[in-house]
Biopython code that builds the backbone (N, CA, C, O; Angstrom):
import numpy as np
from Bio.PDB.StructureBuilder import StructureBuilder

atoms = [
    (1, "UNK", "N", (-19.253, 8.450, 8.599)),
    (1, "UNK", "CA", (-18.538, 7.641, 9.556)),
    (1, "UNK", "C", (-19.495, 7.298, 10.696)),
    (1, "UNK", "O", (-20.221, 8.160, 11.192)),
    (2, "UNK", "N", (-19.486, 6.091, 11.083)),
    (2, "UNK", "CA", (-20.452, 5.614, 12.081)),
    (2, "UNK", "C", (-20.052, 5.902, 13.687)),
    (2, "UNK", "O", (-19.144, 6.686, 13.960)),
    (3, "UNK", "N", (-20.601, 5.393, 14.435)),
    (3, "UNK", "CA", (-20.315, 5.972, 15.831)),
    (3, "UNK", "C", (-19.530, 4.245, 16.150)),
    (3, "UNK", "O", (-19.908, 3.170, 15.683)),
    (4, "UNK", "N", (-18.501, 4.480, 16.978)),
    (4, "UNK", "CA", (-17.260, 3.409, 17.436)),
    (4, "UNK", "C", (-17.610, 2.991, 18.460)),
    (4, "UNK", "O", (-18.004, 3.817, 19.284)),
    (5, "UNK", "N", (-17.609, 1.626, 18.805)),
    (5, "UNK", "CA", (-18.050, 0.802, 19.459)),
    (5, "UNK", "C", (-17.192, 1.645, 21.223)),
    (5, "UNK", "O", (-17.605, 1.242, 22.311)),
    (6, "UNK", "N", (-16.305, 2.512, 21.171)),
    (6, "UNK", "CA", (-15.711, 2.743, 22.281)),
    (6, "UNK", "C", (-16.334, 4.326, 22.605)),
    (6, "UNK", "O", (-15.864, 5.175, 23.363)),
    (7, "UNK", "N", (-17.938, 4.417, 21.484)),
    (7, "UNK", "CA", (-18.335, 5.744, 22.139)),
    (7, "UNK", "C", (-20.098, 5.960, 23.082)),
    (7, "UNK", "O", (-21.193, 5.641, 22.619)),
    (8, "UNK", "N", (-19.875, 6.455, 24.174)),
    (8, "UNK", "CA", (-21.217, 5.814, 24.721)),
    (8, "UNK", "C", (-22.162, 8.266, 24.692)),
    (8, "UNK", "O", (-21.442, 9.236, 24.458)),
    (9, "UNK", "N", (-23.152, 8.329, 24.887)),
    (9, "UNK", "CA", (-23.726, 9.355, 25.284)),
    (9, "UNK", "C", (-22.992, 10.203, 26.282)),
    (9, "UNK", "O", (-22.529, 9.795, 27.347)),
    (10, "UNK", "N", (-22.920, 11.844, 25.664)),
    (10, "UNK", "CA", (-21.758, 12.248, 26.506)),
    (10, "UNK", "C", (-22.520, 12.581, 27.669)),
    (10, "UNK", "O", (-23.742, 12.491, 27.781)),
    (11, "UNK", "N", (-21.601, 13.020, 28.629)),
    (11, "UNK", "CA", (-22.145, 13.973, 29.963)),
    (11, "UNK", "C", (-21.358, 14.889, 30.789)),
    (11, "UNK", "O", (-20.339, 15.408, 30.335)),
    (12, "UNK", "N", (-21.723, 15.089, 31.835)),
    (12, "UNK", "CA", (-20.667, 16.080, 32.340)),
    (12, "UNK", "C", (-20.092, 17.169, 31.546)),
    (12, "UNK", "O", (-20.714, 17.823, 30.709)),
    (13, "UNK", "N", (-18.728, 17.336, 31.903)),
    (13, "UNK", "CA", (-18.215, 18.307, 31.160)),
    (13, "UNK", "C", (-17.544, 17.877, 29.649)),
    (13, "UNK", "O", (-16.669, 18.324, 28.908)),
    (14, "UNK", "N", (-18.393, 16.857, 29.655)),
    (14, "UNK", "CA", (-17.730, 16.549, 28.141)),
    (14, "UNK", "C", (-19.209, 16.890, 27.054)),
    (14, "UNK", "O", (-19.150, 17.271, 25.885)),
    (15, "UNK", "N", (-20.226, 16.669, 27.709)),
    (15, "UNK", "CA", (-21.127, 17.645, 27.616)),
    (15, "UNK", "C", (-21.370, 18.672, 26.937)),
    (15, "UNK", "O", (-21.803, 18.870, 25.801)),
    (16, "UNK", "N", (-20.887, 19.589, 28.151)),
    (16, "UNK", "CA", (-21.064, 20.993, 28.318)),
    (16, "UNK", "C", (-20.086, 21.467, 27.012)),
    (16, "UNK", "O", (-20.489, 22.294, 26.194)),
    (17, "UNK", "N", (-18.585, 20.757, 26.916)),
    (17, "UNK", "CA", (-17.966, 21.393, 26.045)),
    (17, "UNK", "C", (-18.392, 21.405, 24.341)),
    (17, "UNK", "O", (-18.155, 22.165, 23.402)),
    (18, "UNK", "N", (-19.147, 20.129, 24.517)),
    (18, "UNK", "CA", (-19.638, 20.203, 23.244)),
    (18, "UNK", "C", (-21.236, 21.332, 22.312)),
    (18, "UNK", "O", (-21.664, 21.757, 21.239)),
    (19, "UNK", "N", (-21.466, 21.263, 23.753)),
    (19, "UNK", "CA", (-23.054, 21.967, 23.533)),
    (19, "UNK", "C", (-22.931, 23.344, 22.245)),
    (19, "UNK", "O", (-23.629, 23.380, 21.232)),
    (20, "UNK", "N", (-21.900, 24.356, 22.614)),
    (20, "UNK", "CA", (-22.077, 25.458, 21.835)),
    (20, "UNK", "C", (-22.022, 24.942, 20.180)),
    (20, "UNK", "O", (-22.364, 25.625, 19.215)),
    (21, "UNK", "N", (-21.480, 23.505, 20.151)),
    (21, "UNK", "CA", (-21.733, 23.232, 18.245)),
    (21, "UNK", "C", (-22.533, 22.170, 18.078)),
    (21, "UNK", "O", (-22.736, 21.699, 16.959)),
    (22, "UNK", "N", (-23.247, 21.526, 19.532)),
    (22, "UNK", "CA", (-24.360, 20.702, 18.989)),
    (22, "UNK", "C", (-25.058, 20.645, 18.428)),
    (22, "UNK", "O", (-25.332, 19.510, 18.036)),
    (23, "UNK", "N", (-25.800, 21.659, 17.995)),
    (23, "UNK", "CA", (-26.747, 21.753, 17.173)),
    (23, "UNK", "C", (-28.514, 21.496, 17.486)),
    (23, "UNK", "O", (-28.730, 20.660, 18.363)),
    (24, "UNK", "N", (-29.490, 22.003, 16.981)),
    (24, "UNK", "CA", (-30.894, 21.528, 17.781)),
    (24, "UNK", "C", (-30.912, 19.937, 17.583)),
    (24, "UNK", "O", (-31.282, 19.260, 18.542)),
    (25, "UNK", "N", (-30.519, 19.280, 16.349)),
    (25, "UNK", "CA", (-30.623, 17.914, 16.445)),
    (25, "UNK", "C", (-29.594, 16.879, 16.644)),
    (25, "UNK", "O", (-29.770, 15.669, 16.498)),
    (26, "UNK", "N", (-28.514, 17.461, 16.988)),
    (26, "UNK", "CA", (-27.496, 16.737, 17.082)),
    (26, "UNK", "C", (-27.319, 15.964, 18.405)),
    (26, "UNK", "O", (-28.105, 15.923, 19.351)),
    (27, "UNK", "N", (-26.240, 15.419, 18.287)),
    (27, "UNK", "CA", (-26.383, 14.231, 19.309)),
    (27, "UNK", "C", (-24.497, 14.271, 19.883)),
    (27, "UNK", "O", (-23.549, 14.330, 19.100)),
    (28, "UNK", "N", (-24.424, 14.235, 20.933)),
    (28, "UNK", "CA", (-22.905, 14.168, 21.343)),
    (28, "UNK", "C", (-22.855, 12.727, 21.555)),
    (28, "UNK", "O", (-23.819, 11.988, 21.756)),
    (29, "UNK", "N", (-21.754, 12.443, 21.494)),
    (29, "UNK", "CA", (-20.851, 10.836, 22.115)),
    (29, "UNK", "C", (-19.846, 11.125, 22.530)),
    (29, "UNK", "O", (-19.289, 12.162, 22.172)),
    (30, "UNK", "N", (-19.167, 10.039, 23.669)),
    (30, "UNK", "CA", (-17.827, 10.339, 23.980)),
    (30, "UNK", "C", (-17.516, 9.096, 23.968)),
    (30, "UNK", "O", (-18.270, 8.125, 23.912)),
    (31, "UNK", "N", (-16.015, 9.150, 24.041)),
    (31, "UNK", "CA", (-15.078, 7.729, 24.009)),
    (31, "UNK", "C", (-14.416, 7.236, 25.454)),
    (31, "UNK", "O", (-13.850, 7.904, 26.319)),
    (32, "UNK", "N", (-14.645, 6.101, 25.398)),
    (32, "UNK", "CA", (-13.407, 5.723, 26.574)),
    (32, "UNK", "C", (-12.406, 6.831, 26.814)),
    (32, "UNK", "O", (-12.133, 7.794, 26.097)),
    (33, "UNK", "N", (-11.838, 6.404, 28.203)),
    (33, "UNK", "CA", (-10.301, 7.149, 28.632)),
    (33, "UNK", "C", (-9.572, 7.313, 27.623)),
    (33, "UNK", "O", (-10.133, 6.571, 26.816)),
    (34, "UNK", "N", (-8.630, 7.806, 27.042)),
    (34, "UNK", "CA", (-7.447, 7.674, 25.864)),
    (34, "UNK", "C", (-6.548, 8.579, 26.735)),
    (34, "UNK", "O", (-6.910, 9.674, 27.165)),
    (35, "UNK", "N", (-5.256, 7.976, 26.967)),
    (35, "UNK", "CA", (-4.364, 8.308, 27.812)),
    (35, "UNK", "C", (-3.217, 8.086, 26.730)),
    (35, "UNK", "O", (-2.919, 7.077, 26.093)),
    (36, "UNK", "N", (-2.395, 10.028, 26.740)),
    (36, "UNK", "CA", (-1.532, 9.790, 26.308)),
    (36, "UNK", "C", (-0.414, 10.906, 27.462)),
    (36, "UNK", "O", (-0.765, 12.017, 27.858)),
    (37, "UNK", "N", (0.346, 10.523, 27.654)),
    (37, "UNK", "CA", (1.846, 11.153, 28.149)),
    (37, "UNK", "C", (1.327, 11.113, 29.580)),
    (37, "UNK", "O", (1.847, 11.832, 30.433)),
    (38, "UNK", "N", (0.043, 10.071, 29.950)),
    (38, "UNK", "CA", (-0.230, 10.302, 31.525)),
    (38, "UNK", "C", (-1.539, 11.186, 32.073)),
    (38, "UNK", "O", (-2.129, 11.162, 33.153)),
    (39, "UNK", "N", (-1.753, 12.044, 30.753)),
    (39, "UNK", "CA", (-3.070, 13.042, 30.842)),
    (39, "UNK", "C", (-3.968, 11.763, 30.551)),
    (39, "UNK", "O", (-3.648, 10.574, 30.572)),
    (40, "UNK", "N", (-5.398, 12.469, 30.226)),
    (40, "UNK", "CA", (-6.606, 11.692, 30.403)),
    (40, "UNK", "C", (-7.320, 12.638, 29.565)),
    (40, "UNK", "O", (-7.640, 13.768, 29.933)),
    (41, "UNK", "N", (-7.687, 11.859, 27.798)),
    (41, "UNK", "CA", (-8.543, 12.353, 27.795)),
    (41, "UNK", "C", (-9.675, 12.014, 27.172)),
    (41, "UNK", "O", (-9.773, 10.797, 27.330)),
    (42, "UNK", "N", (-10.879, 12.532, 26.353)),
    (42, "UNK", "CA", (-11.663, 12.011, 25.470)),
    (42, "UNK", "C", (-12.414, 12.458, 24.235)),
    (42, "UNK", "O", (-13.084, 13.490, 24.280)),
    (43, "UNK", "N", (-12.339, 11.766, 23.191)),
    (43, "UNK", "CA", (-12.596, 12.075, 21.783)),
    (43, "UNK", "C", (-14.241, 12.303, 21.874)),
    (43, "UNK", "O", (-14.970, 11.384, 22.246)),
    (44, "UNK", "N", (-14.647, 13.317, 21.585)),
    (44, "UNK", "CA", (-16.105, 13.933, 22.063)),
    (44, "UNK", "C", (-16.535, 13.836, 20.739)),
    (44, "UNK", "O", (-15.664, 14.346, 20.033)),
    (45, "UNK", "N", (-17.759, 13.294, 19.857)),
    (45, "UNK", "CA", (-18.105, 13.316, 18.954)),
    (45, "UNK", "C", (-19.630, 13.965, 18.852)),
    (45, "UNK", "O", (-20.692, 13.619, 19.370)),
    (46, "UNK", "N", (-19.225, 15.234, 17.816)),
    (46, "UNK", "CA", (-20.726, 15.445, 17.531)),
    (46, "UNK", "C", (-21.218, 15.163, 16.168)),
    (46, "UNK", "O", (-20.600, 15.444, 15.141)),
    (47, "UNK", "N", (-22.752, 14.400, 16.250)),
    (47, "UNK", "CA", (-23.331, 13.929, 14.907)),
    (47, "UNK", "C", (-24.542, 15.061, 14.820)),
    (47, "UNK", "O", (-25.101, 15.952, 15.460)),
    (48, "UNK", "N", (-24.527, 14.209, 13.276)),
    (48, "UNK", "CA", (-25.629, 15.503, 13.041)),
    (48, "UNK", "C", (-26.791, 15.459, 13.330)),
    (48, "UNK", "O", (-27.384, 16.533, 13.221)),
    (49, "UNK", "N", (-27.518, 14.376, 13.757)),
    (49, "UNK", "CA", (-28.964, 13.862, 13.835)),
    (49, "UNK", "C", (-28.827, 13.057, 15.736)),
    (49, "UNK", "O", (-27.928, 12.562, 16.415)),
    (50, "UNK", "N", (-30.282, 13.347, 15.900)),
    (50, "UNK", "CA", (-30.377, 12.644, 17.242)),
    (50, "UNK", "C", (-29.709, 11.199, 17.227)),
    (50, "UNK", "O", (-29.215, 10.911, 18.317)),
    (51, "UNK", "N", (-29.591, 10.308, 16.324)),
    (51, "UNK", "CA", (-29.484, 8.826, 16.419)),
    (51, "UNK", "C", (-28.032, 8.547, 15.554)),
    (51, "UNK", "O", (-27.704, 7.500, 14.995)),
    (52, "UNK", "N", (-27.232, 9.901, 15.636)),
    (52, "UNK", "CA", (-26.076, 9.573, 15.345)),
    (52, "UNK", "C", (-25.257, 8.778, 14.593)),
    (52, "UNK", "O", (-24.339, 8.059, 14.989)),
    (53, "UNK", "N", (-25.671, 8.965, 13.426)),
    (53, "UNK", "CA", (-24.986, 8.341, 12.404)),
    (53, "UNK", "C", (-23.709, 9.155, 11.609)),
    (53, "UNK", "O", (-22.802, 8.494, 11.104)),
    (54, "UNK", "N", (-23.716, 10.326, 11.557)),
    (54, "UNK", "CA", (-22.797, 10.543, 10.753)),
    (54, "UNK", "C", (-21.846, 11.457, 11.558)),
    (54, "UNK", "O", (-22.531, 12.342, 12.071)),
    (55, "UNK", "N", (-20.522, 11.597, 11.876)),
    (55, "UNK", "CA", (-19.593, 12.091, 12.996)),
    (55, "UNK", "C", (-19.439, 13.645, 11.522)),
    (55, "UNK", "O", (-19.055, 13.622, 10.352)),
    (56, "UNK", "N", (-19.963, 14.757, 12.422)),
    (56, "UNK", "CA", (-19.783, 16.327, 12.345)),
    (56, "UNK", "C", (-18.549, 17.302, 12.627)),
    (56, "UNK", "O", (-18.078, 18.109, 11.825)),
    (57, "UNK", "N", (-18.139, 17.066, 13.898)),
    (57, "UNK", "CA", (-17.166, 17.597, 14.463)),
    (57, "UNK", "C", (-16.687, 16.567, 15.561)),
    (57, "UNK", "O", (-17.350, 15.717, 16.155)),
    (58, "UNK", "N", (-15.134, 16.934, 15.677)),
    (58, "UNK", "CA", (-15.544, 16.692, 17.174)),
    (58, "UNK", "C", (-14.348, 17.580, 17.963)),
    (58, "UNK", "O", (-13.827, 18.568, 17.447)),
    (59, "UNK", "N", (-14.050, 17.142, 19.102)),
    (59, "UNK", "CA", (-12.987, 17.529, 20.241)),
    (59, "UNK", "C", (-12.416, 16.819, 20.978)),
    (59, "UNK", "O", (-13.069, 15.778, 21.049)),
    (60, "UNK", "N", (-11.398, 16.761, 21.697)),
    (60, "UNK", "CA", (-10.575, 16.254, 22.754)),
    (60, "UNK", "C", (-11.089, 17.209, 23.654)),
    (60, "UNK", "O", (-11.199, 18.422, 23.474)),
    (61, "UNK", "N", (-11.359, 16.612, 24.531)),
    (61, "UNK", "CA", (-11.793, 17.017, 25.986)),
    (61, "UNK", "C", (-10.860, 16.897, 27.259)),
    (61, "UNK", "O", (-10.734, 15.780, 27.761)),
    (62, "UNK", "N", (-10.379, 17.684, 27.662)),
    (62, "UNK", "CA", (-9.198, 16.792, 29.092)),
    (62, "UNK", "C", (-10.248, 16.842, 30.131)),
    (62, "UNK", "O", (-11.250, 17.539, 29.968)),
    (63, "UNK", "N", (-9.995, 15.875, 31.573)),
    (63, "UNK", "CA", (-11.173, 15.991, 32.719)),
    (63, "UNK", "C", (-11.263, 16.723, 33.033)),
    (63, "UNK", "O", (-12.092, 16.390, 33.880)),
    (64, "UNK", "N", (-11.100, 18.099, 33.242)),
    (64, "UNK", "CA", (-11.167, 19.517, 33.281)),
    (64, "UNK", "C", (-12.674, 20.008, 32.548)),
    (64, "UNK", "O", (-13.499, 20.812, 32.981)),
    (65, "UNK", "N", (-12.689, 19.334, 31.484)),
    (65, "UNK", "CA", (-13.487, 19.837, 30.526)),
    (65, "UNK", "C", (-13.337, 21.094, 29.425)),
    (65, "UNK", "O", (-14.042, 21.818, 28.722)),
    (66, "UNK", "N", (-11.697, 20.813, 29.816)),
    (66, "UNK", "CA", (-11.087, 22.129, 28.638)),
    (66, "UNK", "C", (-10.580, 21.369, 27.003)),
    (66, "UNK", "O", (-9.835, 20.391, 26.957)),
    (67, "UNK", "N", (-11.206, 22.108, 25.657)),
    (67, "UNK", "CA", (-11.186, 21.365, 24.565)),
    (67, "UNK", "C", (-9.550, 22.031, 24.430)),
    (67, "UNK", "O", (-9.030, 23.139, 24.560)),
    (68, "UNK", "N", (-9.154, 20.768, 24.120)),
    (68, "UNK", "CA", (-7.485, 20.414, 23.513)),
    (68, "UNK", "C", (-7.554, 21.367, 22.346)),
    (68, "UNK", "O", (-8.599, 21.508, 21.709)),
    (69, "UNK", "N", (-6.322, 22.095, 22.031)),
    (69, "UNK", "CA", (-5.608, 22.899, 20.473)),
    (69, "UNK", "C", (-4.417, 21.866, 20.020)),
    (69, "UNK", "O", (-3.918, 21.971, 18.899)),
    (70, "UNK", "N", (-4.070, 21.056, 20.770)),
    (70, "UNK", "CA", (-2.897, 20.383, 20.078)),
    (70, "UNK", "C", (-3.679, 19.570, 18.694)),
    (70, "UNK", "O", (-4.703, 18.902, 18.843)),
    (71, "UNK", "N", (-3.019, 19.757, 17.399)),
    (71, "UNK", "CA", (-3.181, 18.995, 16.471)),
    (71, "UNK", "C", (-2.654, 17.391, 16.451)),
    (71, "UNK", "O", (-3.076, 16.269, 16.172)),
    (72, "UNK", "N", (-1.660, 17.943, 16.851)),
    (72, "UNK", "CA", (-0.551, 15.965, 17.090)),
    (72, "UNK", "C", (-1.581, 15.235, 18.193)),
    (72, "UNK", "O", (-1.296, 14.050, 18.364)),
    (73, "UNK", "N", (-2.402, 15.581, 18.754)),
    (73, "UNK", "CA", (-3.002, 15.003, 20.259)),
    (73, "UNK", "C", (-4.601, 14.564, 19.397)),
    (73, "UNK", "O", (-5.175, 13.477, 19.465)),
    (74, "UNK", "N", (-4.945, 15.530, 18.782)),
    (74, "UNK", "CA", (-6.476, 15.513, 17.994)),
    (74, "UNK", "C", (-6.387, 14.334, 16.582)),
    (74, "UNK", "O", (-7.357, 13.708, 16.158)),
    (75, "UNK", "N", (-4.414, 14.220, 15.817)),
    (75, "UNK", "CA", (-4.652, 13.337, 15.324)),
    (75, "UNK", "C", (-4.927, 11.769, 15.570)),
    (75, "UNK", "O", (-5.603, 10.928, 14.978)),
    (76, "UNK", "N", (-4.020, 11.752, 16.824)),
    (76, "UNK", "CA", (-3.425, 10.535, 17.960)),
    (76, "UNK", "C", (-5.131, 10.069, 18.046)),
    (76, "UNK", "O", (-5.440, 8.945, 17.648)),
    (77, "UNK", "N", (-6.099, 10.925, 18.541)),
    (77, "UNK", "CA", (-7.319, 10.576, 19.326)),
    (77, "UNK", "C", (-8.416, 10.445, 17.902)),
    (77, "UNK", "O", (-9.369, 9.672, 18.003)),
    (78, "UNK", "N", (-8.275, 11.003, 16.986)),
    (78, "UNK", "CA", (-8.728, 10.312, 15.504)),
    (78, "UNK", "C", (-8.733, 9.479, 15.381)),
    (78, "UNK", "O", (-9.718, 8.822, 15.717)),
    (79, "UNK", "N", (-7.388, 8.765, 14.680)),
    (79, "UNK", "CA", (-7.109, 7.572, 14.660)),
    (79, "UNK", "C", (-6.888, 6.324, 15.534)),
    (79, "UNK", "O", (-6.695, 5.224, 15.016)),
    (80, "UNK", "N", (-6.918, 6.509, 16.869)),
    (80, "UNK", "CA", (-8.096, 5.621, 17.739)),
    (80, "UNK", "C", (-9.290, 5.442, 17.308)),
    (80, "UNK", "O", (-9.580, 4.353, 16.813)),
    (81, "UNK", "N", (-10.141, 6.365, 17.392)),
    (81, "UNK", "CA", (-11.337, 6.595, 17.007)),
    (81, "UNK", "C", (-11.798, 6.066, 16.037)),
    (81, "UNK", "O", (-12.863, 5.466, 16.184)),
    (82, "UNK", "N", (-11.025, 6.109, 14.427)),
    (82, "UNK", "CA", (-10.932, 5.393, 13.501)),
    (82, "UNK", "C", (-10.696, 3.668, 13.171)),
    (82, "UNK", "O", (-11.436, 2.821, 12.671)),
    (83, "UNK", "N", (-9.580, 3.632, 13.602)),
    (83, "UNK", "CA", (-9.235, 2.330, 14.292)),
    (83, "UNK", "C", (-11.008, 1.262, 14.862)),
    (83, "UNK", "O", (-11.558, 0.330, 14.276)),
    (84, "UNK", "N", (-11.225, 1.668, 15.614)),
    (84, "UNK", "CA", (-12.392, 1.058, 16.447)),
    (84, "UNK", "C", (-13.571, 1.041, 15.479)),
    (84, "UNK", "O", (-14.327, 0.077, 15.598)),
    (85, "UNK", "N", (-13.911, 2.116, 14.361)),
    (85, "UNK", "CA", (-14.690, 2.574, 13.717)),
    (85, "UNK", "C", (-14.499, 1.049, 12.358)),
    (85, "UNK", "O", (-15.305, 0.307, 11.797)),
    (86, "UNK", "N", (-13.269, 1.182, 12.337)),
    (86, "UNK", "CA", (-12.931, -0.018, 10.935)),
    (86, "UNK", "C", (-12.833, -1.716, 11.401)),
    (86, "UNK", "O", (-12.914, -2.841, 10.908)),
    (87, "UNK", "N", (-12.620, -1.081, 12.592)),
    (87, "UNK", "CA", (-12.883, -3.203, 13.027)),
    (87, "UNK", "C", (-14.460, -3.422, 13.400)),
    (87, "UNK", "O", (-14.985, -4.507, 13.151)),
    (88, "UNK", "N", (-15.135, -2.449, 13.954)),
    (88, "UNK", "CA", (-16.847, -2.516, 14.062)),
    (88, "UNK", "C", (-16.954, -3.074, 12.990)),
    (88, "UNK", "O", (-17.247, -4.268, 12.930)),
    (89, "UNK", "N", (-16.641, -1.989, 11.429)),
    (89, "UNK", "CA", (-17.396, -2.167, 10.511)),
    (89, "UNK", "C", (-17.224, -3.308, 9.659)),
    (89, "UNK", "O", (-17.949, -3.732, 8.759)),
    (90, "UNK", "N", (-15.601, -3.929, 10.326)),
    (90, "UNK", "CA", (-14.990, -5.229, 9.560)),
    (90, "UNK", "C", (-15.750, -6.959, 10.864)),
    (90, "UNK", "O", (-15.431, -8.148, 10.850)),
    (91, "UNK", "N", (-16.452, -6.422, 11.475)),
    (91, "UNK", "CA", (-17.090, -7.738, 12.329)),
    (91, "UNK", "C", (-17.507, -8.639, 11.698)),
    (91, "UNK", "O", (-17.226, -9.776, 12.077)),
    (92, "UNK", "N", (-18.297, -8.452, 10.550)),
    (92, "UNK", "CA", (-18.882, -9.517, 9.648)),
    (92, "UNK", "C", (-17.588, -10.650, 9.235)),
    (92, "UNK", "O", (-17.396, -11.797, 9.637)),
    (93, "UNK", "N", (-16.956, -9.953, 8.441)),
    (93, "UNK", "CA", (-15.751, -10.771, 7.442)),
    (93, "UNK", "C", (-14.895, -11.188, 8.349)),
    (93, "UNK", "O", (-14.359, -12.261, 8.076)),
    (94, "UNK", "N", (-14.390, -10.358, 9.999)),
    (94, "UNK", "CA", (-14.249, -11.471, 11.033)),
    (94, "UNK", "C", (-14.533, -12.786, 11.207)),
    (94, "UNK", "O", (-13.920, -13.833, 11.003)),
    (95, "UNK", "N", (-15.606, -12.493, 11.632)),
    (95, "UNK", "CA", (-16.072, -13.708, 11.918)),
    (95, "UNK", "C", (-16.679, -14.835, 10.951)),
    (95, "UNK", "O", (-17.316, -15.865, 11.173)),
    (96, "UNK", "N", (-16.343, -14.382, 10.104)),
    (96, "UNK", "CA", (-16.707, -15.224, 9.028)),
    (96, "UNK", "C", (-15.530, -16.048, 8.325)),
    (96, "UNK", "O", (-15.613, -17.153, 7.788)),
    (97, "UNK", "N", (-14.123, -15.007, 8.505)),
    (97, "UNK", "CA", (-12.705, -15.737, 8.284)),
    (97, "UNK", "C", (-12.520, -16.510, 9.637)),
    (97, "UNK", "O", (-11.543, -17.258, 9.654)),
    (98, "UNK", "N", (-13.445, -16.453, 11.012)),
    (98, "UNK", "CA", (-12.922, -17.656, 11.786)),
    (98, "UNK", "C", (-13.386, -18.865, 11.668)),
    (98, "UNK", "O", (-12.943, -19.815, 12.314)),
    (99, "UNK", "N", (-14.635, -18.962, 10.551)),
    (99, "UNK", "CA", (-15.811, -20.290, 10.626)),
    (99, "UNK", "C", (-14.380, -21.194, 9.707)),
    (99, "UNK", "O", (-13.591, -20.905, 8.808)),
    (100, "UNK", "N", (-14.685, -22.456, 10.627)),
    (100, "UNK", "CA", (-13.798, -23.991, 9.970)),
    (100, "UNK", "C", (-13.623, -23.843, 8.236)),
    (100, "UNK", "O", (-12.570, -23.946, 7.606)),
    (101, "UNK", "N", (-14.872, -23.593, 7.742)),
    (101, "UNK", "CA", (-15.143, -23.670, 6.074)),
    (101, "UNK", "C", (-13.952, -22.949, 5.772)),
    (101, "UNK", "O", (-13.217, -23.604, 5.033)),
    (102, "UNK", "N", (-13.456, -21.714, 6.118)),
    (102, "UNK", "CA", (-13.069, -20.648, 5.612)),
    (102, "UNK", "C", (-11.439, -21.058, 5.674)),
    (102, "UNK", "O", (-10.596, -20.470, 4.998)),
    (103, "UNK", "N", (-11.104, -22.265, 6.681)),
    (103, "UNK", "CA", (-9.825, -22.556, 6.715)),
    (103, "UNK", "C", (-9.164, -23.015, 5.588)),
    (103, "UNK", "O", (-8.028, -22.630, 5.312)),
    (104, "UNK", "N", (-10.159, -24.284, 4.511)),
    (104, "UNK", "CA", (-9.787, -24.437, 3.604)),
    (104, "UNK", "C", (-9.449, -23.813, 2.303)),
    (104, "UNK", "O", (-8.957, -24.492, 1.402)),
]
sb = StructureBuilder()
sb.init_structure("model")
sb.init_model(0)
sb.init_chain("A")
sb.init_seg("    ")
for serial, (resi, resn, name, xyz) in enumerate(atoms, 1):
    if name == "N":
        sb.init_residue(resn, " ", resi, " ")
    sb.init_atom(name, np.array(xyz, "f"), 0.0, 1.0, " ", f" {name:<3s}", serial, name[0])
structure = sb.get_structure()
């Protein structure tokens, strides 16, 4: 699975929470805000290689920097995650079903 256009280099305590399963070559990412019930939080991705190609683990992070146990909350922030992951990878055939030719 590739890294989602809504995940940039982590920091802070989104960071820190990830560090103990980073790994020597691994690489963290984090996602935009994802707000559900009013909390705040973010889908922390760790890959296996510095240049992040393939998603390892990951976590929900709240701004606290405490990793989430809810399963219903970790699926919710997946499938965001996923979501973003399948329209990246669908950009081509986008934009290719908007060219004039394609109307006919």
């Amino acid at each position: 699975m590739a890294i989602a256009p809504i995940m940039t280099p982590a920091t802070g305590v989104y960071l820190e929470a990830a560090k103990p399963l980073k790994g020597l070559l691994g690489s963290v990412y984090m996602s935009n805000d994802l707000i559900f019930d009013e909390n705040i939080y973010k889908f922390v991705g760790i890959f296996s290689s510095v240049i992040g190609k393939n998603l390892k683990r990951f976590l929900i992070v709240n701004e606290q920097g405490e990793v989430v146990k809810d399963k219903d909350l970790s699926w919710k922030c997946l499938q965001v995650y996923e979501f973003f992951v399948v329209v990246k990878s669908s950009e081509g055939l986008l934009k290719a079903l908007g060219e004039p030719e394609m109307l006919y």
